[in-house]
Each structure stands twice: as structure tokens, then as C-alpha cells.
C-alpha positions, -999 to +999 in steps of 0.1 A: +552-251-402+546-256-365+583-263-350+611-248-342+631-272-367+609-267-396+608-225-395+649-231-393+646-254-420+625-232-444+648-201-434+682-224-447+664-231-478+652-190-489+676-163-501+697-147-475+677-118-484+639-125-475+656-143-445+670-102-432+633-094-441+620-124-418+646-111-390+634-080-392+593-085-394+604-112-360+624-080-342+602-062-349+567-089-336+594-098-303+594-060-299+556-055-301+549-084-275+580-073-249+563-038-252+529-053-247+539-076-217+557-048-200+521-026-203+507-051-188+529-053-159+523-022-154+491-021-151+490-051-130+513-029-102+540-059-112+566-031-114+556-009-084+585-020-061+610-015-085+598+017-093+595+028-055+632+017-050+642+038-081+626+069-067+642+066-035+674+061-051+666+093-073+655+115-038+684+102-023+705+112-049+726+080-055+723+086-094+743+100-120+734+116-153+736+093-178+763+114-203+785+106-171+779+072-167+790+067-207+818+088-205+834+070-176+830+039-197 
């Protein structure tokens, strides 16, 4: 299988439950790879000025705690 069609083929044709199981070994893979590609952004100093912007918001104290922020919800 090397297209889209044909994994969403072969997952219409398995039990509904090995297709949870694939769903949740691809959460799961889609979880590892955002987790890697966020380490490397990191790294790379891709994330810097955001950071920088979120500390100055922090010292200027223009945040809330977040039990506040889900309360007012």
C-alpha cells in the first residue's frame, strides 16, 4: 500500500476493531513526529520569539492562572 486511497481502502475492508487499534498506533506515530518536530524547533531557536513575547507578557503580568481562564468559560 503506498496511497492514500489504498490504506482507506484496506481500513473499510478490516473489523472495526483492528481499525481503533490502527487509529490508535497512527495517534499515537502523529504524536511521536509533532513531539519530534517541535524538539527540533527548538533547537533550531525556531521558537525563540515566541518564547521572548511569552515572557514579556508573563513580567508584564498580562496572564491569568489557568483555573481562571477555565472557570470563566
Amino acid at each position: 500500500m503506498s496511497t492514500v486511497a489504498e490504506v482507506e481502502s484496506a481500513l473499510r475492508k478490516m473489523p472495526v476493531q483492528e481499525a481503533r487499534a490502527v487509529s490508535v498506533w497512527l495517534q499515537e506515530y502523529l504524536d511521536e513526529q509533532w513531539d519530534q518536530q517541535m524538539d527540533s524547533d527548538i533547537a533550531a531557536g525556531r521558537l525563540d520569539k515566541v518564547w521572548n513575547k511569552v515572557e514579556a507578557q508573563i513580567a508584564a503580568g498580562n496572564t491569568k492562572p489557568l483555573d481562571e481562564v477555565i472557570n470563566d468559560s
